[in-house]
Backbone as CSV, one residue per row, in Angstrom:
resi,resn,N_x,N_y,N_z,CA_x,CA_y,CA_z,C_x,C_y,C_z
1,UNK,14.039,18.611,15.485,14.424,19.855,16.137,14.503,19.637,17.653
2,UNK,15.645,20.108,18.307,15.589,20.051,19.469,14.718,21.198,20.393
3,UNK,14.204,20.599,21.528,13.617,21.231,22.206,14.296,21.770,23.599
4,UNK,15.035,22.964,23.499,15.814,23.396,24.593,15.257,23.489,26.126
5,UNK,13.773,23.587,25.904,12.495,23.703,27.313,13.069,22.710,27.653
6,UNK,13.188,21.574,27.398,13.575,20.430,28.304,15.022,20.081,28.985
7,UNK,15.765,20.758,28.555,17.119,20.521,28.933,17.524,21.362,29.465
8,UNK,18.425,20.852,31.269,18.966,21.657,31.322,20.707,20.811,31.197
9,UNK,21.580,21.765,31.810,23.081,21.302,32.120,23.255,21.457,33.541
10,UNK,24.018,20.771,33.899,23.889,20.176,35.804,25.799,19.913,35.619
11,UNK,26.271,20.460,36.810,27.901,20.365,37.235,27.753,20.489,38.820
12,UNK,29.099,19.440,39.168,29.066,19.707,40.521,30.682,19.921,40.679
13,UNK,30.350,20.176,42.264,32.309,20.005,42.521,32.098,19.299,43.940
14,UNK,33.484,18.576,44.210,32.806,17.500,45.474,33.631,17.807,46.383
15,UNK,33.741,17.025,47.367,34.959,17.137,48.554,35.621,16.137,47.720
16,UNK,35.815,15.172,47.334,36.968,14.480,46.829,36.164,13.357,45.663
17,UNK,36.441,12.263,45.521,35.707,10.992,44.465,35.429,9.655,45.625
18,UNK,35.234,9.548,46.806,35.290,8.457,47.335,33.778,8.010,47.480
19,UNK,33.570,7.199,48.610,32.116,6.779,48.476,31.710,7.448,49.577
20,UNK,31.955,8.298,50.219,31.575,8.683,51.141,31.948,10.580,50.998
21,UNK,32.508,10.781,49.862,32.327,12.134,49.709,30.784,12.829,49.228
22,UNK,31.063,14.329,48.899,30.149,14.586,48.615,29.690,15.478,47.804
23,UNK,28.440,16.400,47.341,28.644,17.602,46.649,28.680,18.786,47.687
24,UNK,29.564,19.949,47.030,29.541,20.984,47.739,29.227,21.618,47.385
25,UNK,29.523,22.172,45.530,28.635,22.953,45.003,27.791,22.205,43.897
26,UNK,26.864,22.829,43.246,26.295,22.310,42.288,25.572,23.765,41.154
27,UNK,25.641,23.451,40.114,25.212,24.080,39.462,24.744,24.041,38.356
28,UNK,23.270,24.495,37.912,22.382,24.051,36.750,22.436,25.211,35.958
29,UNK,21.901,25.236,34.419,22.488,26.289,33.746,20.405,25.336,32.463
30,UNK,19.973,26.750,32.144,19.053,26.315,30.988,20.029,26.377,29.691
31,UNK,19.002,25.867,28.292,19.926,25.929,27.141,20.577,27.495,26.784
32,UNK,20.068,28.653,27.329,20.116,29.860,27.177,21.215,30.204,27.827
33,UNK,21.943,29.167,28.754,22.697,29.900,29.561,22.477,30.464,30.718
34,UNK,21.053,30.662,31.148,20.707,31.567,32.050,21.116,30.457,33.356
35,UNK,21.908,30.911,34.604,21.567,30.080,36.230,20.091,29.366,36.457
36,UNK,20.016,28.623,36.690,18.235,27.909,37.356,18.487,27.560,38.675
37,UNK,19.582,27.337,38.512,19.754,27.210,40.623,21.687,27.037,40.639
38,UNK,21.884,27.442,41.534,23.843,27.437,42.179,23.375,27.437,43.652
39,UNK,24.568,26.596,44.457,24.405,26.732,45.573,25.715,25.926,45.931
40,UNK,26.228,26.555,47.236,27.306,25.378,47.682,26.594,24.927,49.303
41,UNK,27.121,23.986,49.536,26.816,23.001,50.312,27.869,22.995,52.110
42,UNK,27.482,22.766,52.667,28.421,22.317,54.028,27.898,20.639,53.918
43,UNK,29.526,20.282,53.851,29.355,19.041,54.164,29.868,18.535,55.450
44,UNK,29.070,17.083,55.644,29.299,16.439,56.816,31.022,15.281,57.079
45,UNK,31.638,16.101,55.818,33.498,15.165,56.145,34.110,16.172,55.303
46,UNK,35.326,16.114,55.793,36.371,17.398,55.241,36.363,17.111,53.636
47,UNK,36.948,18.498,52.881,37.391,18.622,51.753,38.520,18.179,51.626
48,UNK,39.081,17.465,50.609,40.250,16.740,50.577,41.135,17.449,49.727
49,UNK,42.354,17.812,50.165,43.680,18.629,49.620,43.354,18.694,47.713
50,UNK,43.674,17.568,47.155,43.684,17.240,45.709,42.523,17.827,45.297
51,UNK,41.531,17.644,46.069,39.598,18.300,45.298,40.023,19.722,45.731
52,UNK,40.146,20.144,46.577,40.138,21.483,46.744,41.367,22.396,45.689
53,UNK,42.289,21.398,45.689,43.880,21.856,44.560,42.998,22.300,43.095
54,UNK,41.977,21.532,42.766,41.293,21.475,41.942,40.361,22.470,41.557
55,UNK,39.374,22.346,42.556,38.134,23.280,42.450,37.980,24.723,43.114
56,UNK,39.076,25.107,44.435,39.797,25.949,45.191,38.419,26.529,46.198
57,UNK,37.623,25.211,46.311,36.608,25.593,47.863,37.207,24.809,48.644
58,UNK,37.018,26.013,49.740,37.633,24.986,51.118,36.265,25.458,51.731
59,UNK,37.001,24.921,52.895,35.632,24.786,53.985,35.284,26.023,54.792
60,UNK,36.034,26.825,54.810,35.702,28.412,55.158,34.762,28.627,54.399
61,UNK,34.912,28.821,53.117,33.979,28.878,51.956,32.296,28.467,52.215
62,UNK,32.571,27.235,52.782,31.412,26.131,52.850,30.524,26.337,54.225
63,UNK,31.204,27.210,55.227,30.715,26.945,56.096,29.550,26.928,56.691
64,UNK,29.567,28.030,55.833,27.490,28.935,56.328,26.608,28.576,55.108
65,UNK,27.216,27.610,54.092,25.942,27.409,53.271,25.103,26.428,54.017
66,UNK,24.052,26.036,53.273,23.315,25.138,53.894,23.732,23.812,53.704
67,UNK,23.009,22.994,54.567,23.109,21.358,53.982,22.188,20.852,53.047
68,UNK,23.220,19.547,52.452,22.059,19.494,51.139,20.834,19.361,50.850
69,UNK,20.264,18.475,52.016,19.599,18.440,52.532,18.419,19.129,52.612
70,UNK,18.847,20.423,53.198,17.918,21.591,53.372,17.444,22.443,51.689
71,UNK,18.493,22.078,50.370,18.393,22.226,49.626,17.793,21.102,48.674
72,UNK,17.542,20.049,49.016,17.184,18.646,48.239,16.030,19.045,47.612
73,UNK,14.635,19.579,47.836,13.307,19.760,47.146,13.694,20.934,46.792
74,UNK,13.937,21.825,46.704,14.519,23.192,45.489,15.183,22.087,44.337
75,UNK,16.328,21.414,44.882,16.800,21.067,43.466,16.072,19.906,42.642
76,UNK,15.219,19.294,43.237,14.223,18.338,42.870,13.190,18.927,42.100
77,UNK,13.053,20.081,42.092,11.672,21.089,41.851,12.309,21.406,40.348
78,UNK,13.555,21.919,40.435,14.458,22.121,39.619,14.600,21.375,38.380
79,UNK,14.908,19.889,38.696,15.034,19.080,37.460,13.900,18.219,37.100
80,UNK,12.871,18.393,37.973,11.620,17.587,37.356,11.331,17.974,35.764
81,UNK,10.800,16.547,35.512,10.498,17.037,34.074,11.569,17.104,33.123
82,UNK,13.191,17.376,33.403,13.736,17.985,32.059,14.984,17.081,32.188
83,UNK,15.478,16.539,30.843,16.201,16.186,30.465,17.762,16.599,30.833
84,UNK,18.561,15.957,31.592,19.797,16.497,32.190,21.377,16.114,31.332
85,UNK,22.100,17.064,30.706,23.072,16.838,30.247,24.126,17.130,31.130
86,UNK,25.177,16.430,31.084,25.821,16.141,32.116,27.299,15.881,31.506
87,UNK,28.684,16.694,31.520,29.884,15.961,30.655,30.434,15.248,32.694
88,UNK,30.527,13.844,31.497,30.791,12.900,32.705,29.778,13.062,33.711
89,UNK,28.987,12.332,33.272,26.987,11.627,33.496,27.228,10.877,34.901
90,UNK,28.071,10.175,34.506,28.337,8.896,35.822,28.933,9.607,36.910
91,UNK,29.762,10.347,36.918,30.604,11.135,38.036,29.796,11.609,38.686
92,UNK,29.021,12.593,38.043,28.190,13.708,38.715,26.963,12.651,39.258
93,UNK,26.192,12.289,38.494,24.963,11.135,39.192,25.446,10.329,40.488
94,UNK,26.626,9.899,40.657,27.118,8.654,41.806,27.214,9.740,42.428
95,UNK,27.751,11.122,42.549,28.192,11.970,43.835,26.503,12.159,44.259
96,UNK,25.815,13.073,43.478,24.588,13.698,44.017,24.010,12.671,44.535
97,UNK,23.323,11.543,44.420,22.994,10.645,44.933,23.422,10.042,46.075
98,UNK,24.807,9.856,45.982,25.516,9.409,47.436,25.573,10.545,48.453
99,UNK,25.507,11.722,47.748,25.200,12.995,48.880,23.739,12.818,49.387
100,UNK,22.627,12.703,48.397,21.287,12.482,48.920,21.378,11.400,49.775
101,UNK,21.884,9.950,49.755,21.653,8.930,51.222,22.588,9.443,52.408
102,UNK,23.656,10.203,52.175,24.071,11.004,53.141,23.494,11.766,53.573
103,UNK,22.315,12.354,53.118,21.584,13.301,53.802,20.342,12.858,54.027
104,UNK,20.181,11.523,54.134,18.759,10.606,54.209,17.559,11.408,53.091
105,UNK,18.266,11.759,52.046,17.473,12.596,50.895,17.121,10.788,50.140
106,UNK,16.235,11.339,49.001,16.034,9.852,47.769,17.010,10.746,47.322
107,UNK,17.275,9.376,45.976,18.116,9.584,44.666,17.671,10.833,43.987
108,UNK,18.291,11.694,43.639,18.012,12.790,42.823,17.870,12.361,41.180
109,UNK,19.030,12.131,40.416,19.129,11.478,39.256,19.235,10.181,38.661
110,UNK,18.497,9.599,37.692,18.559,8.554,37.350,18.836,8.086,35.637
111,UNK,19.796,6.981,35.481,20.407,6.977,33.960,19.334,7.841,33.181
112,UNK,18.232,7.124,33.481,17.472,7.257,31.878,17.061,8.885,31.902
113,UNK,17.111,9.705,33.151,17.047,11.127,33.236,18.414,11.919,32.678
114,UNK,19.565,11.322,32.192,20.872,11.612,32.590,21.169,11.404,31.011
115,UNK,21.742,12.520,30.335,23.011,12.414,29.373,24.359,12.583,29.570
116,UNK,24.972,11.675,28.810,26.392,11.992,29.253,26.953,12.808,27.944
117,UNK,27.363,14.185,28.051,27.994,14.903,26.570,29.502,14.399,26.494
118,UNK,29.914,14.238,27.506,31.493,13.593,27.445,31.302,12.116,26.605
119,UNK,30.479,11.411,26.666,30.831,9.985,25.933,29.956,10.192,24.580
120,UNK,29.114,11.495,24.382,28.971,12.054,23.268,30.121,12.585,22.425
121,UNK,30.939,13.426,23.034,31.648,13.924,22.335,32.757,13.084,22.082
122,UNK,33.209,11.825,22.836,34.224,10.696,22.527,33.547,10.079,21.218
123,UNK,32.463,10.209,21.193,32.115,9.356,19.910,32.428,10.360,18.939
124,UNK,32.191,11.355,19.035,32.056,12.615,18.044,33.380,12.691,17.162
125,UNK,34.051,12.755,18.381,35.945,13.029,18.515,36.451,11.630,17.540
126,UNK,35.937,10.554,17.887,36.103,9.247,17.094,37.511,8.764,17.243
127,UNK,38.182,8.753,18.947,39.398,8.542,19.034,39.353,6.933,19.275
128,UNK,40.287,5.849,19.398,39.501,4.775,20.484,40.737,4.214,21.105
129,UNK,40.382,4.136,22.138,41.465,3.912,23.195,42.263,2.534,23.456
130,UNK,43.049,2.209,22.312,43.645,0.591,22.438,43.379,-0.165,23.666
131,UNK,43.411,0.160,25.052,43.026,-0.208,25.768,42.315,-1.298,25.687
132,UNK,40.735,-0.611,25.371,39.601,-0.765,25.695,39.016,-0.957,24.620
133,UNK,39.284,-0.657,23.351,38.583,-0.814,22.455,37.153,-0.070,22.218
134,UNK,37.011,1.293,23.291,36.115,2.243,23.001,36.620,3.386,22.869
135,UNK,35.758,4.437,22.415,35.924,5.766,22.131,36.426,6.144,23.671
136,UNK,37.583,7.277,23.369,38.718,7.548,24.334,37.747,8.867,25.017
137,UNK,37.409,8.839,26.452,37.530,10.143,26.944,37.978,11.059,26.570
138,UNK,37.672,12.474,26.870,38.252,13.454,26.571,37.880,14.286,27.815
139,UNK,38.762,15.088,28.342,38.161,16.276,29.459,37.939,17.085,28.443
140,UNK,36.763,18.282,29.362,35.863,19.051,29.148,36.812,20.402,28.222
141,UNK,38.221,20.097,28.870,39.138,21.392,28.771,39.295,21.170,27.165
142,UNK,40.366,19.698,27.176,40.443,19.140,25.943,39.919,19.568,25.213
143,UNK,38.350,18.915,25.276,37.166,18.804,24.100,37.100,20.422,23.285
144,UNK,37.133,21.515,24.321,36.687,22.990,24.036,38.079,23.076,23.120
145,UNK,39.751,23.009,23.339,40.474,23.138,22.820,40.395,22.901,21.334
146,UNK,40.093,21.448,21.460,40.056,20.836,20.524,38.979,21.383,19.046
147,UNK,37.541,22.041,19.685,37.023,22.856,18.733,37.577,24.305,18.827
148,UNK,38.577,24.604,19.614,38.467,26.503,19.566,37.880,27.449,20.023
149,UNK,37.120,26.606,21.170,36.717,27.342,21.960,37.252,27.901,23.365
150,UNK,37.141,28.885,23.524,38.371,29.583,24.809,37.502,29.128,26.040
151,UNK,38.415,28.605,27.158,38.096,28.391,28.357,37.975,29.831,29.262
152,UNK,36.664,29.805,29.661,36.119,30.526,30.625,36.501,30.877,31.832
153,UNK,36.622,29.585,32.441,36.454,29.564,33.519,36.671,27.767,34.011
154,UNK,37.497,27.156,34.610,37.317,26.399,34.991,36.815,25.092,36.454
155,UNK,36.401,24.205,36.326,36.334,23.423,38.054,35.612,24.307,38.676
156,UNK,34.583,24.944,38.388,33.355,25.685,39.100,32.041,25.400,38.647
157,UNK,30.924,24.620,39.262,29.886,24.533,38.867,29.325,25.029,37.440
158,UNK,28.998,26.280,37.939,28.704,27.207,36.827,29.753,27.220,35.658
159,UNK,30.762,27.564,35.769,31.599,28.172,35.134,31.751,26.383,33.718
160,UNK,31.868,25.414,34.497,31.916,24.051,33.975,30.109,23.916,32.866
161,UNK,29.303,24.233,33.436,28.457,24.368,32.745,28.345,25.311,31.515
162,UNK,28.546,26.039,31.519,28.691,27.499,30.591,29.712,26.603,29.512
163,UNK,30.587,25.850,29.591,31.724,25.953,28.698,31.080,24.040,28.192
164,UNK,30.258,23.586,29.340,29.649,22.406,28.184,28.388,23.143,27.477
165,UNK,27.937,24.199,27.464,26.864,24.686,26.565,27.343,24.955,25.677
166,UNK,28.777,25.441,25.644,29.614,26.120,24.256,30.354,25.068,23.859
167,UNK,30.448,23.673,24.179,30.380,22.625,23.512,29.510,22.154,22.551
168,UNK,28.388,22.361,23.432,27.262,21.462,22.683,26.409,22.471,21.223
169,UNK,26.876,23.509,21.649,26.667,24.992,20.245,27.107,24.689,19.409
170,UNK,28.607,24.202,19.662,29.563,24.490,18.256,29.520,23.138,17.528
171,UNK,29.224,21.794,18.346,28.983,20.439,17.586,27.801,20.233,17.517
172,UNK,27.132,20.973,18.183,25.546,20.050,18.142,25.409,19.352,19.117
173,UNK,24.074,18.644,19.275,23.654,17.970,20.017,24.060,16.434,19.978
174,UNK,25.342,16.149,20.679,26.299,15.133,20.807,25.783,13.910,21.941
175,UNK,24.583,14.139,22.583,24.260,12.679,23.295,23.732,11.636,22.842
């Protein structure tokens, strides 16, 4: 039986994918659905056209939140202890982290703290990508399509979280 106390779901949205971008928003969600923390961020380098085309924060938006920084032990307080599901584990872990040495913060997340439901649900899905010879990605949008579940809300912290919980409802516990 799974134990939902321990898990939560964690989404971010960034200024762009580089090594020097960052998070702007972030957002945690318990198994219930309920918020445990949202917040957006001012970052220290512009939002980039394509991330923003995407997620639709600009930097007006951003301006008066805090830095992450100033938010790092809230969200540390936050995920102690609990098991983090994550669709696309690796994305989200390399940003928050590279935002924490940008903000002379430690590492926030680490693999063995970290599920990935996206390379859960590639296995689930059982596609495999000639390529590579592994189970094929799927976006988050996809995946929900693909069971029938209606999109919410998309490319928003929260809103991205909410719709991997109604993933992980309708298949189960896919990590």
């Amino acid at each position: 039986m799974l134990d939902i106390e321990n898990y939560l779901i964690l989404d971010t949205e960034t200024t762009g994918i580089g090594n020097k971008d960052e998070v702007i928003e972030l957002g945690i969600i318990n198994m219930d659905g309920q918020t445990v923390y949202h917040s957006l961020f001012k970052p220290n380098c512009p939002i980039h056209e394509k991330a923003a085309a995407v997620h639709g924060i600009t930097l007006s938006e951003v301006q008066d939140a805090p830095q992450f920084s100033e938010e790092w032990h809230n969200i540390k307080d936050v995920l102690k202890g609990k098991k983090i599901l994550i669709y696309n584990a690796s994305f989200d872990t390399r940003m928050l982290n590279q935002t924490a040495r940008i903000h002379s913060c430690k590492n926030i997340l680490t693999k063995q703290g970290t599920h990935c439901v996206m390379t859960g649900y590639a296995k689930h899905h059982g596609q495999i990508n000639p390529k590579t010879g592994q189970f094929r990605w799927i976006k988050l949008e996809q995946a929900l399509k693909n069971e029938g579940i209606s999109i919410v809300q998309s490319h928003r912290a929260i809103g991205d979280c909410l719709m991997t919980l109604s993933l992980i409802k309708k298949v189960g516990p896919i990590w």
